[in-house]
C-alpha positions in Angstrom: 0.0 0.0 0.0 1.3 3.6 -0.6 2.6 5.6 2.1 -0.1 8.4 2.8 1.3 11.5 4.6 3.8 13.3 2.9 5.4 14.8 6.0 8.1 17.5 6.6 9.7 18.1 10.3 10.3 22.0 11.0 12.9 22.4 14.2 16.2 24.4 14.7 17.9 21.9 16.5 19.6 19.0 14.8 19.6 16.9 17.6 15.8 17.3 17.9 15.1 16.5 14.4 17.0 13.4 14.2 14.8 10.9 16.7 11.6 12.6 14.8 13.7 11.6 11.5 13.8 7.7 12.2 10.3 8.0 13.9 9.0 9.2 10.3 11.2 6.8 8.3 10.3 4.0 10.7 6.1 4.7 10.1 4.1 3.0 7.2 2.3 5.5 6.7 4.4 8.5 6.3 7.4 9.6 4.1 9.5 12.2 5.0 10.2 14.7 2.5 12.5 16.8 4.6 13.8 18.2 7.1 14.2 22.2 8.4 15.9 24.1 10.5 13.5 27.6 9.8 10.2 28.1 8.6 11.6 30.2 5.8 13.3 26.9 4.2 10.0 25.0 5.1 7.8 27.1 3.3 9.7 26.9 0.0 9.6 23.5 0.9 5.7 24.1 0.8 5.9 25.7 -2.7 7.6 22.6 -4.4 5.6 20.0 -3.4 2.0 18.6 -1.4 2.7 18.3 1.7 0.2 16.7 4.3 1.9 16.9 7.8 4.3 19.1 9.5 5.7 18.2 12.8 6.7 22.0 14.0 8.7 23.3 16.3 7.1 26.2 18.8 10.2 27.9 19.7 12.5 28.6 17.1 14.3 31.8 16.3 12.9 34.8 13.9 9.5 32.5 13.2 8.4 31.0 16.1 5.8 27.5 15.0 2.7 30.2 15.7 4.0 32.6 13.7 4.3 30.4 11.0 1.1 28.4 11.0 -0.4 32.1 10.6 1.6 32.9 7.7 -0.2 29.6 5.7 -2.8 30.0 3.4 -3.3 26.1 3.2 -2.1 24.8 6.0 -1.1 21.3 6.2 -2.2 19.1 9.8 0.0 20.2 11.8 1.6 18.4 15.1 3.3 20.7 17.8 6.4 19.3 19.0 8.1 21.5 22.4 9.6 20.8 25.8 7.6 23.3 26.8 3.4 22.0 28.2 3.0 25.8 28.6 1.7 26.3 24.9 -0.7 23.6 24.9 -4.1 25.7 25.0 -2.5 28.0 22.3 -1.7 25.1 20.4 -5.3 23.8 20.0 -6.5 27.5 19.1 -4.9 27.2 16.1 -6.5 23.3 15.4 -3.2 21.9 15.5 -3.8 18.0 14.9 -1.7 17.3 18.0 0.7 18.6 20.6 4.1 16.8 21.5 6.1 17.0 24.4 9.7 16.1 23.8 11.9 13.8 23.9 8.6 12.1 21.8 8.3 8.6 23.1 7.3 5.9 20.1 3.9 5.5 21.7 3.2 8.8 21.9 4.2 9.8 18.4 2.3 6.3 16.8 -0.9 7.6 18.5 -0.5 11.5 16.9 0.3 9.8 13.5 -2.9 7.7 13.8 -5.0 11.0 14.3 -3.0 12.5 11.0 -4.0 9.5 9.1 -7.8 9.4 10.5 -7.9 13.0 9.3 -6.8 12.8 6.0 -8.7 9.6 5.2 -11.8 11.9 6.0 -10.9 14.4 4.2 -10.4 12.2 1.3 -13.6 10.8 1.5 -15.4 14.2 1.9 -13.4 15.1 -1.5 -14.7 12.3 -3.1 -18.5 12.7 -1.7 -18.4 15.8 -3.5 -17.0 14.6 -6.6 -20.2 14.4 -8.8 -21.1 14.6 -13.0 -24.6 15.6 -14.5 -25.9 13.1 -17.1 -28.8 13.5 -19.5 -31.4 10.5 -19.4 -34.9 10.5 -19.9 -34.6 14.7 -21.1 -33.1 15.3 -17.6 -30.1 16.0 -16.2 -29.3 13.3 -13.8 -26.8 14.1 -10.5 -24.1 11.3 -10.4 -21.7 11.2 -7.5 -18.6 9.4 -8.9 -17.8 7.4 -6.4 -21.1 5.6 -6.1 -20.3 4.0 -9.6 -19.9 0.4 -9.6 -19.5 -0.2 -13.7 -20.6 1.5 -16.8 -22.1 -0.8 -19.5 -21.6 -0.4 -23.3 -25.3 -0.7 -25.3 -25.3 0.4 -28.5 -25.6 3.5 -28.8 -26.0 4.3 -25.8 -23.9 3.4 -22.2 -25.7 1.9 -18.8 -24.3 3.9 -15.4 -25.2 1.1 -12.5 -24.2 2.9 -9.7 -24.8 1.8 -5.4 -28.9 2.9 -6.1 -29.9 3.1 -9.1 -29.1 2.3 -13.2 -29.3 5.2 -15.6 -29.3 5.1 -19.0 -27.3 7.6 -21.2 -27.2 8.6 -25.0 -23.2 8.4 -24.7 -19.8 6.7 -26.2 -18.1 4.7 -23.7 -15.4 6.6 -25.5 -16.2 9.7 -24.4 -18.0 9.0 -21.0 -14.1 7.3 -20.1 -13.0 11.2 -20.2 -15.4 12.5 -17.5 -14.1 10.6 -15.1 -11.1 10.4 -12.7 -8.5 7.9 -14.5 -7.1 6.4 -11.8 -10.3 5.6 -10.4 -11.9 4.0 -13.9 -10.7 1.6 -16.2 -12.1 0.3 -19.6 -11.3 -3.6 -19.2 -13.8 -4.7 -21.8 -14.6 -2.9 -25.0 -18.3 -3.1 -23.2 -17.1 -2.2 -19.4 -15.7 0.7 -17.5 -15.1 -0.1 -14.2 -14.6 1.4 -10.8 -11.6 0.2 -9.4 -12.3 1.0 -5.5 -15.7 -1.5 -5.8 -13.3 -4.3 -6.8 -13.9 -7.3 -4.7 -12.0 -10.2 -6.6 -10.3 -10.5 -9.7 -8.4 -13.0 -11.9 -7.1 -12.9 -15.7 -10.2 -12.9 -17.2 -13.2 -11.7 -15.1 -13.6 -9.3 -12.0 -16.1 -9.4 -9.3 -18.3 -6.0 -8.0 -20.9 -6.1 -5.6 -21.3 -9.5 -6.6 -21.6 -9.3 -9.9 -18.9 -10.8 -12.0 -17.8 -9.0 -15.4 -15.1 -10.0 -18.2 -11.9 -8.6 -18.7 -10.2 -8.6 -21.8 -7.1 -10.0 -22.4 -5.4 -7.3 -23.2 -6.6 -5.2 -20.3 -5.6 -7.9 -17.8 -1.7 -6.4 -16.9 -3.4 -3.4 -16.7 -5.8 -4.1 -14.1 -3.5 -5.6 -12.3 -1.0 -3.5 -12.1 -4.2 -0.5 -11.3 -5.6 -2.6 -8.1 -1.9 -3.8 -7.1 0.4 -0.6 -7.3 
């Protein structure tokens, strides 16, 4: 499974970064993409590339960690690390995810890690909630949330949306229906089936298996499905 969190550490002291450093290489489910000794290196850091969790330092010179979760326009989760307990109301008025006391035992690190993840694995899910497309069946336009698709069928002329509640019929190319949604959620494994790859319950070379239902798979789409529900 990929790693989720990709996670920078912001502290001034080397010696304080380096147990977080083998902390964050040690988790599953983080990756560390750096780190900082300022928050002016951390926010060009910021710039280059996604990042999901910070573990900040409150006292640091010129920025201090407050100071620089104002500065944020998007701000990552963020999880206080100090030797200070002094900051900890402070800390949670600025919905800091969660607030370390160093030196940061394993225990207590593993159990502010597993709020991080919690959080973005709602977050994710509220993204995809939202994701929707309009259809037109029937001489309506027809609300579709993406992620309630289980398979699209190939009739004709026309295409066959069975999503979680309901099956709607579309005047539409499987061809051009493909493009509408997210790619590395769909694949076309059968010239007459687009699938969604998160329903996926079983699969072998030559048939997959959603909600029950089993579909084919073509033989030319097999490495590809594989390497979609394996990577």
């Amino acid at each position: 499974m990929d790693k989720l969190l990709n996670t920078i550490i912001v502290d001034d002291s080397r010696l304080q970064r380096a147990p977080l450093v083998k902390l964050i290489k040690d988790h599953e489910d983080l990756v560390l993409k750096g780190a900082y000794k300022n928050a002016v290196e951390a926010r060009n850091a910021l710039k280059a590339e996604e990042i999901h969790l910070i573990f900040l330092d409150v006292e640091m010179p010129v920025i201090n960690g407050f100071d620089f979760i104002n500065s944020l326009e998007n701000c990552p989760q963020i999880i206080l690390t100090t030797v200070s307990p002094d900051y900890a109301l402070k800390a949670f008025d600025h919905d800091v995810t969660d607030y370390l006391l160093k030196p940061v035992s394993t225990a207590r690190f593993k159990t502010a890690v597993k709020k991080a993840v919690s959080n973005h694995l709602d977050r994710r899910l509220d993204v995809a909630e939202e994701t929707h497309i309009f259809v037109n069946s029937n001489f309506k336009k027809i609300k579709v949330v993406v992620k309630d698709i289980k398979w699209v069928e190939g009739l004709g002329d026309y295409i066959k949306i069975d999503t979680l509640t309901d099956s709607i019929l579309v005047l539409s190319t499987m061809k051009s229906f493909i493009e509408k949604l997210p790619e590395e959620k769909f694949l076309r494994v059968h010239k007459s089936y687009i699938i969604n790859l998160d329903r996926v319950q079983r699969f072998n070379s030559s048939q997959v298996e959603i909600h029950g239902q089993t579909l084919p798979v073509s033989r030319h789409k097999k490495e590809a499905l594989e390497e979609a529900l394996t990577s």
